[in-house]
C-alpha positions in Angstrom: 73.3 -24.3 -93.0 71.1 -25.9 -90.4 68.7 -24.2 -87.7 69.4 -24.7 -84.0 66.6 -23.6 -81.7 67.6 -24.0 -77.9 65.1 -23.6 -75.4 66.4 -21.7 -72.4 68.9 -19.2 -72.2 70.9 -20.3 -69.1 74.2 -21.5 -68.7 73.5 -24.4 -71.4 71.9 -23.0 -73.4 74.4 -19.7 -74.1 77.5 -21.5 -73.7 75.9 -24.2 -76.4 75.4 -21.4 -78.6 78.8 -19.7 -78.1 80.6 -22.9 -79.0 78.3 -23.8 -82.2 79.3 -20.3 -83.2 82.6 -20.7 -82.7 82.7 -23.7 -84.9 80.1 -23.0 -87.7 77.9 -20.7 -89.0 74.7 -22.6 -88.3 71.9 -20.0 -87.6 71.2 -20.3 -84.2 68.1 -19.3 -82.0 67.8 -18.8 -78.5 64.0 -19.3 -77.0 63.5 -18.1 -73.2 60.2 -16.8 -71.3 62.4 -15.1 -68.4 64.5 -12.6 -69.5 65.3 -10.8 -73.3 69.3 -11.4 -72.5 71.4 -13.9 -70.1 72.0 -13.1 -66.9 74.2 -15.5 -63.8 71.3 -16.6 -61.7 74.1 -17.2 -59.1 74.4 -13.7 -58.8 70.7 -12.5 -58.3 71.3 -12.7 -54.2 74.2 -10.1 -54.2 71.5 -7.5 -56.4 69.3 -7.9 -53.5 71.7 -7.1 -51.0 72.8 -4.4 -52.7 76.4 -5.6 -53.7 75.9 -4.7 -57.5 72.9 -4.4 -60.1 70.8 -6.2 -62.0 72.5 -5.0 -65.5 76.0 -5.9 -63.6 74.7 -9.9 -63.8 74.9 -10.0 -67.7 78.3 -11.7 -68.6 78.3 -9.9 -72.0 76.9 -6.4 -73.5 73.6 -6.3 -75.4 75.0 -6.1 -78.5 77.2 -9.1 -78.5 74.1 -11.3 -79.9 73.5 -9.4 -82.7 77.1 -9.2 -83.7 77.4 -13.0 -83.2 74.2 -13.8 -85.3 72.5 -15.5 -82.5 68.8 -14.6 -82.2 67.2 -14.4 -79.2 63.3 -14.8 -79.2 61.3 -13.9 -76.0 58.6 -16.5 -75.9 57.2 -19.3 -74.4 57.0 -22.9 -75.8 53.6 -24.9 -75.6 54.2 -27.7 -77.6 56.8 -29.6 -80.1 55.8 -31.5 -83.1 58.8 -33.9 -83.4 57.8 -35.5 -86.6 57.5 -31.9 -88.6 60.1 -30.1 -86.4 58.1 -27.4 -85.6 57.7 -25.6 -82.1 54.5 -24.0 -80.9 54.3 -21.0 -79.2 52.2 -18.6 -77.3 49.9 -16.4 -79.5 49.9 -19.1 -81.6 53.4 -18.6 -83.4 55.4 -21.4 -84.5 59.3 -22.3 -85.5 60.9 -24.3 -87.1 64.2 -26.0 -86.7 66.8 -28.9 -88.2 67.8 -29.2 -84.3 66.2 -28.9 -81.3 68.0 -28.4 -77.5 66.2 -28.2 -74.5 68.3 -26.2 -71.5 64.9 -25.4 -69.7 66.4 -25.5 -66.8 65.1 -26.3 -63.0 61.6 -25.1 -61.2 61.6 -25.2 -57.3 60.1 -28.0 -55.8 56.2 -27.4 -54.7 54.4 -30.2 -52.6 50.7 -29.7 -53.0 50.5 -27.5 -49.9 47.7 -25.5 -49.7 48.2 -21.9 -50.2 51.3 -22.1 -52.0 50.6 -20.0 -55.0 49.4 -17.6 -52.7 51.4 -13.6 -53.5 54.4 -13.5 -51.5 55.3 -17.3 -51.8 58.2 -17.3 -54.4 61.7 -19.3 -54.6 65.0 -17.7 -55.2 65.1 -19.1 -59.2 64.4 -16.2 -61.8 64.8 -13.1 -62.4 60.7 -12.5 -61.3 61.5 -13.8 -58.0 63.7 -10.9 -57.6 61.6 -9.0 -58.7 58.7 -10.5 -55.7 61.2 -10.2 -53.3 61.6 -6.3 -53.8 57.5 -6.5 -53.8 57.3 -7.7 -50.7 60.2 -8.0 -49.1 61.7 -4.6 -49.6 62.6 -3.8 -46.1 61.7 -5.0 -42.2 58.5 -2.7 -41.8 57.1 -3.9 -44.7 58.0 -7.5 -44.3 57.6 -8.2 -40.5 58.8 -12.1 -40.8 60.0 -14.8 -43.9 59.6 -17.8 -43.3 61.7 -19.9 -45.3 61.2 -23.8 -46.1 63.8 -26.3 -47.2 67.2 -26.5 -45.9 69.7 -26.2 -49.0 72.0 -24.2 -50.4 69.1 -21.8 -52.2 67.3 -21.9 -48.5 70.5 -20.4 -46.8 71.1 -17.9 -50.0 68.0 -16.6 -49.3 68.5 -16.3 -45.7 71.2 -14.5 -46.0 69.7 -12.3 -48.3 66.7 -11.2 -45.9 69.0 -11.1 -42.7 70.8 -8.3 -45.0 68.0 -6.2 -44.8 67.3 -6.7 -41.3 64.2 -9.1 -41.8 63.7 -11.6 -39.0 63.7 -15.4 -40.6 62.3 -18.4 -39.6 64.1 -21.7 -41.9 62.1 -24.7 -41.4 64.3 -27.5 -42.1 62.4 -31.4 -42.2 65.4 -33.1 -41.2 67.5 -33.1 -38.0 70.3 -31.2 -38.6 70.6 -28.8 -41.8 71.6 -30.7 -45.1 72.4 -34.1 -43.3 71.9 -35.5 -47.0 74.6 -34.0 -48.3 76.9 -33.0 -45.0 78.6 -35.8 -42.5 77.0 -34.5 -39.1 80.2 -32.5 -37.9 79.8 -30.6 -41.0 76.0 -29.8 -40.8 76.5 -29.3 -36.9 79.0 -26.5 -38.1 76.0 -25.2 -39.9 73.5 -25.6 -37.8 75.7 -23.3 -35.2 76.2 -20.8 -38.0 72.6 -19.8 -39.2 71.3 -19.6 -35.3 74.6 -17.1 -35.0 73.3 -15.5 -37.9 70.1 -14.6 -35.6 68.3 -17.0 -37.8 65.1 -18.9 -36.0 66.4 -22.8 -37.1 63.7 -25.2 -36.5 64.8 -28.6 -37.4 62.6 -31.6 -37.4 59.8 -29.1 -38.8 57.8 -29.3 -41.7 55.7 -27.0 -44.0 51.5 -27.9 -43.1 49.8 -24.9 -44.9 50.1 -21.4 -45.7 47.8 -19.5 -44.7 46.0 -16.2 -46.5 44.7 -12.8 -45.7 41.6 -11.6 -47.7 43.4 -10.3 -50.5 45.5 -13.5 -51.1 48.9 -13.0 -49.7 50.6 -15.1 -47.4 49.8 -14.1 -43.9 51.2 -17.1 -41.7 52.2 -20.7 -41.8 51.4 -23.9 -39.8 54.0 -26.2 -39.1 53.0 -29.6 -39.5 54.3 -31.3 -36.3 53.3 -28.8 -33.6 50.3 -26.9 -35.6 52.4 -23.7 -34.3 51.1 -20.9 -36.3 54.1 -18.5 -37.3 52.8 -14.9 -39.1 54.7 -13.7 -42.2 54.4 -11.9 -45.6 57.3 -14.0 -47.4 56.9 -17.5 -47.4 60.5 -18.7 -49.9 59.8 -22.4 -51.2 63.5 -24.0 -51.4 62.5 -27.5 -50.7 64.6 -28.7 -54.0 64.4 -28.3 -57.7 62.9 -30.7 -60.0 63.7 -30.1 -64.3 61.5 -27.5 -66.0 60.0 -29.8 -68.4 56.1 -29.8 -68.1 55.5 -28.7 -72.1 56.5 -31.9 -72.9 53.8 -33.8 -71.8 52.4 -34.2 -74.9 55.9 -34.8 -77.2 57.3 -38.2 -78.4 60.7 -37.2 -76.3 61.3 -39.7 -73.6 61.3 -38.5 -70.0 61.8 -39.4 -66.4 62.4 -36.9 -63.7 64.2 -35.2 -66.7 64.7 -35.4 -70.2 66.3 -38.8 -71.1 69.4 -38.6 -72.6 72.4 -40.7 -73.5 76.4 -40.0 -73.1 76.2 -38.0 -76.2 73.3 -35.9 -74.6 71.0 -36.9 -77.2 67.2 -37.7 -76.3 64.8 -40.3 -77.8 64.3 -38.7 -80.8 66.7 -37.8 -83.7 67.6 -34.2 -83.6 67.0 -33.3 -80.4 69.2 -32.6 -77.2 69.0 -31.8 -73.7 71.2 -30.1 -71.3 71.6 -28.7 -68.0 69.3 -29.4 -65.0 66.8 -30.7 -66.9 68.6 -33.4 -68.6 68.7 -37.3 -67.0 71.7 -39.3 -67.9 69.6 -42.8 -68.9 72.4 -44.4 -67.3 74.4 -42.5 -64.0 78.3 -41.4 -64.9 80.1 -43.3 -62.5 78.9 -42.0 -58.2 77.5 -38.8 -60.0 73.8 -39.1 -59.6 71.4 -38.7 -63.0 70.4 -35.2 -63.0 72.8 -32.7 -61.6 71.9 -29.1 -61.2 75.1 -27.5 -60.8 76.3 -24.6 -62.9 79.6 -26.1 -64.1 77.8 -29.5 -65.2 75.7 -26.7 -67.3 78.6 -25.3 -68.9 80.1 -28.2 -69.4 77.1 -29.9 -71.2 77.2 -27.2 -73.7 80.5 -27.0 -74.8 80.1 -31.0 -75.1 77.2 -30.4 -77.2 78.5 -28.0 -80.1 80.9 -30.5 -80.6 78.5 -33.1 -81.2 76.1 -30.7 -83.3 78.6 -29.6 -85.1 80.1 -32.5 -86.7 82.5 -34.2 -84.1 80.4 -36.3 -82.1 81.6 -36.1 -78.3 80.7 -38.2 -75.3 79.9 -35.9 -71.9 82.8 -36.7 -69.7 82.2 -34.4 -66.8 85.7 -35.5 -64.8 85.4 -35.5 -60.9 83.1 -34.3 -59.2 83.6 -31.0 -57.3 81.2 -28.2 -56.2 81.4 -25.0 -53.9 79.1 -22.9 -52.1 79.0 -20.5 -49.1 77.2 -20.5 -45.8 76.9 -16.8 -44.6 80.2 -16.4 -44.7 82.0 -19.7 -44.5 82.5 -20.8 -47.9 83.0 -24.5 -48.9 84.6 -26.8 -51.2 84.1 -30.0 -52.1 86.1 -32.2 -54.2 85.8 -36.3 -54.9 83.2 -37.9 -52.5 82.3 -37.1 -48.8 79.3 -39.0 -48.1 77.1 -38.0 -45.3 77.6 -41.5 -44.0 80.6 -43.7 -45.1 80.4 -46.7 -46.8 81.4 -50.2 -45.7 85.3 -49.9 -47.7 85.8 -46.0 -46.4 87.2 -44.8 -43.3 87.4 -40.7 -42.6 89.7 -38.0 -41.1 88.0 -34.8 -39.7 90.0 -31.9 -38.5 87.9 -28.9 -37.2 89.5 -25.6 -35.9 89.2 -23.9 -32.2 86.9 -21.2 -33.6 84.1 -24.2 -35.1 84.1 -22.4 -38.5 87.1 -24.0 -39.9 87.5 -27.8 -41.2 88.8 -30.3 -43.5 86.8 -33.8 -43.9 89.1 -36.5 -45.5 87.4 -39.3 -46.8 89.5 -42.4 -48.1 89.5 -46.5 -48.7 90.1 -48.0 -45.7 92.2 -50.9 -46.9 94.4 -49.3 -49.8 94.3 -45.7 -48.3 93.6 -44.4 -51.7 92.3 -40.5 -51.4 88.1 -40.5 -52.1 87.4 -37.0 -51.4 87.5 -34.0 -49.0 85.1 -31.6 -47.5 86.9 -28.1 -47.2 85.0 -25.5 -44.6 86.2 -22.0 -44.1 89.7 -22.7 -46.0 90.5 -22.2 -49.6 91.9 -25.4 -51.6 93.1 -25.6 -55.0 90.7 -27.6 -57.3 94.0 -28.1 -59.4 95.7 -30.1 -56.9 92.9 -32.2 -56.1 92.1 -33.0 -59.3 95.3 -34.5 -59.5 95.2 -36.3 -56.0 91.9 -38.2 -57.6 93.4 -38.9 -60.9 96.3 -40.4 -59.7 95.0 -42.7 -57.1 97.2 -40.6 -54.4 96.9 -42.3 -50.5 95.7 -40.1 -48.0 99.0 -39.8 -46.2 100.5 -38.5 -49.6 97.6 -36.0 -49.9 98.4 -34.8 -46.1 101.9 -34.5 -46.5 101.6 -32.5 -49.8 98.9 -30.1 -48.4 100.8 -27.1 -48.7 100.8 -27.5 -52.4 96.6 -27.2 -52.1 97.0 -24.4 -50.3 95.1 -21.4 -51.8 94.8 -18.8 -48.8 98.6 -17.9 -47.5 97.1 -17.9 -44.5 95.9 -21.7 -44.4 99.8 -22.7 -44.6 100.5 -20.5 -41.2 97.9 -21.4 -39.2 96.3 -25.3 -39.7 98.6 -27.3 -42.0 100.8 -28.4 -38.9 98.0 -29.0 -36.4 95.9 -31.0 -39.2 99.1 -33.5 -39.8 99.6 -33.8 -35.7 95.8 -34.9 -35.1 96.1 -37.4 -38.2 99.2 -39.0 -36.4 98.3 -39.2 -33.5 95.1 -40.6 -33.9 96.1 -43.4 -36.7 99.9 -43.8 -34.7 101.5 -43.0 -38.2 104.9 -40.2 -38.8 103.9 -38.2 -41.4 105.9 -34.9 -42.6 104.7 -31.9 -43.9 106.6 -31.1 -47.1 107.4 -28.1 -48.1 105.6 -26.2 -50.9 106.4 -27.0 -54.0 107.3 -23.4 -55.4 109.3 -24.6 -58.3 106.8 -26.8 -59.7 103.8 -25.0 -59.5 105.9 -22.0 -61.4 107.1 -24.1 -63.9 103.5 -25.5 -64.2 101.9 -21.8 -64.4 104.2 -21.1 -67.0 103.5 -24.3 -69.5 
C-alpha cells in the first residue's frame, strides 16, 4: 500500500482522492492551509449575498473523510525534499509519502503596486477573503466605496456581490472595452452596457497607480494611473488575473514555468510526483487550449485522469473541447469550441443579437469548408450535448443553424429567436436554410440509452 499526499484540497485535489479511493486502498492524505474540509469556491459570492451559507458550500458531510480513510491535515508546506520524499511543514513537522500531487491551486495576480497588502485589499479567491469582505465590507455605511481592478469574470463576481449590499463600485478595467481578450467587441459591448446598468462606475482605459493608506494601514483611496484622479474607498478587490500557487517550490528539483511542468500523463520532472489543476502547465499546449487553464471542469477532470494513472492504468489527459460558462449580473453565458476575440485569417463569423441588447448568439466557422468552430451563447441556454456533437463531427454551420432547435435548452429560446436568427443568416449570406423541427424522438431514445 502506497502513500499519496496531495497538496490542496480543491477540485483536484478531492476529486483525485475520490477516484484513488474508488480504485484502491492506497492511504491517501489531503494537505491544505485554507480550510479543515472542501468547500466550491464558485459558490463563496452567493454566501455573501446572502443566497445560502458558508456550511451549505461543502459538497459532502464532515464525516465522509473519515469513513472514506482519506486524511485531511491542516497545514502549510515549506519545502519538498524530492530525493528522500519527505514534505516540510510549518512548526517544523514533516511527511512522508511514495507519491506526491500538487493541486495548489491559483493566487490572484498582484503587480508590485504600492499599498497593495494594505487591510482591505483582498481578491475574491479563499475562504479568508470572505471572510475580509464581511470585515470590511459588511454593509454601505461601513464601506462607503470598492474599488475594484481587473475586468474578468472574478472582477464582475465581485461586483455583483457589493452592488447586492448596496455598496457603490468603481471597476477599473485597463483595456477599452471589458474582457476584449476573451469577448469579440459586440459581445464585450453587451457587457460593457450591462455593468453601467448595473449602476456600476466602468472606467475603461484606466489603470491601478497606487493605493493609498490611512494611519492605521487600511486602504483609504486609489490613484489611477492615467489621470492621477484620486478615488476614496475602504475595499480595494485585486482581480487583475490569477497566476499558479506555487512559490514553495523555489527551492525543489520539480521543473516549473508559469506553472508546474507537466506532461500528457500529468506527471512533473521528477518520478512520483504530479500536478493538477490551475497550477499545472502542459509542457506542450493540447491542441488551441492554452498551457495552464484555470477552469473548474479542467480541475475535475485532471483528477479523475490522475487516479487512473496512480493507480495502475496509466492515462493520457484528454480534456475534449473546450467549453466554459459564466454569468454577467444576470446574463449568463456559454461558450463552446472557439470564438476568438478577433478572427483568424481561414474564419468568417455570424452574430445575431436580440432587440433588448442582452441576448445573442456568436457563430464562428471556416470560411472555405464552412465547418462549425465554435459559438458564443449570451442570455440563452444551449445544450453542451449538442454542441459537443456539432464539433466532433465536423458539422457546417448551416447544419448547425438548421438543427438549432435540437440545442435548444430554454423552451422559451425555440418561441422567440430560432426563426429570426435563421432569417438574418439568410439574408445576409443569400443562402435558404430551414429550421428543422426538434428532434423529439431522438433525443428520447438518446435519454433513455
Amino acid at each position: 500500500m502506497e502513500h499519496i499526499v496531495i497538496i490542496g484540497n480543491g477540485i483536484s485535489g478531492v476529486t483525485l482522492a475520490r477516484h484513488i479511493r474508488k480504485l484502491s486502498d492506497n492511504k491517501i492524505t489531503i494537505i491544505s492551509s485554507e480550510t479543515a474540509y472542501f468547500f466550491s469556491r464558485t459558490a463563496l459570492m452567493y454566501v455573501y449575498m446572502g443566497h445560502m451559507k458558508f456550511e451549505h458550500t461543502q459538497p459532502y458531510e464532515n464525516w465522509f473523510w473519515k469513513k472514506n480513510s482519506i486524511n485531511l491535515k491542516k497545514n502549510v508546506v515549506t519545502k519538498i525534499d524530492t530525493s528522500k520524499k519527505i514534505l516540510h511543514l510549518n512548526n517544523e513537522e514533516t511527511l512522508s509519502y511514495d507519491k506526491l500531487v500538487i493541486a495548489t491551486g491559483s493566487k490572484p495576480n498582484k503587480f508590485g503596486w504600492k499599498g497593495q497588502d494594505l487591510k482591505g485589499v483582498m481578491g475574491l479567491y479563499h475562504k479568508q477573503d470572505l471572510e475580509n469582505l464581511e470585515k470590511y465590507a459588511p454593509n454601505n455605511t461601513v464601506c462607503k466605496r470598492a474599488v475594484i481592478v481587473g475586468g474578468g469574470l472574478i472582477g464582475i463576481e465581485l461586483a455583483e456581490m457589493l452592488r447586492s449590499r448596496d455598496i457603490p463600485v468603481t471597476f477599473l478595467v485597463r483595456e477599452a472595452s471589458f474582457w476584449n481578450g476573451v469577448l469579440p467587441k459586440e459581445e464585450s459591448a453587451m457587457i460593457n452596457r450591462h455593468i453601467i446598468e448595473h449602476h456600476i462606475d466602468l472606467r475603461l482605459n484606466s489603470n491601478l497607480k497606487e493605493i493609498i493608506s490611512d494611519e492605521n494601514g487600511n486602504a483609504k483611496a486609489v490613484v489611477i494611473q492615467e489621470t492621477g484622479e484620486v478615488i476614496p474607498c475602504t475595499v480595494v478587490g485585486l482581480t487583475a488575473g490569477v497566476s499558479p500557487n506555487i512559490n514553495f517550490l523555489k527551492t525543489s528539483t520539480i521543473k516549473t514555468d508559469r506553472g508546474v511542468l507537466v506532461n500528457r500523463f500529468l506527471e512533473t520532472s521528477n518520478k512520483d510526483i504530479y500536478a493538477i489543476g490551475d497550477c499545472a502547465q502542459q509542457e506542450k499546449p493540447i491542441g488551441q487550449r492554452r498551457p495552464i487553464e484555470a477552469v473548474w471542469y479542467t480541475g475535475r477532470m485532471m483528477g479523475e485522469t490522475l487516479a487512473q494513472t496512480i493507480c495502475g492504468n496509466k492515462t493520457e489527459y484528454k480534456p475534449g473541447h473546450w467549453f466554459n460558462s459564466a454569468k454577467f449580473f444576470d446574463i449568463e453565458y456559454q461558450t463552446y469550441g472557439w470564438v476568438w476575440a478577433e478572427p483568424k485569417e481561414n474564419e468568417s463569423r455570424f452574430y445575431w443579437e436580440h432587440k433588448n441588447g442582452k441576448i445573442s448568439i456568436h457563430l464562428n466557422y471556416d470560411k472555405n469548408t464552412h465547418e462549425f468552430i465554435g459559438i458564443n451563447n449570451f442570455g440563452i441556454r444551449m445544450r453542451h450535448s449538442f454542441f459537443d456533437r456539432m464539433l466532433h463531427e465536423k458539422k457546417s454551420v448551416e447544419y448547425v443553424l438548421e438543427h438549432l432547435a435540437d440545442a435548444n435548452f430554454d423552451p422559451e429560446f425555440y418561441k422567440k429567436h430560432e426563426t429570426e436568427i435563421i432569417t438574418k443568416f439568410n439574408k445576409e449570406n443569400k443562402t435558404n436554410l430551414q429550421l428543422k423541427k426538434k428532434s423529439w424522438s431522438r433525443i428520447f431514445k438518446k435519454a433513455l440509452s
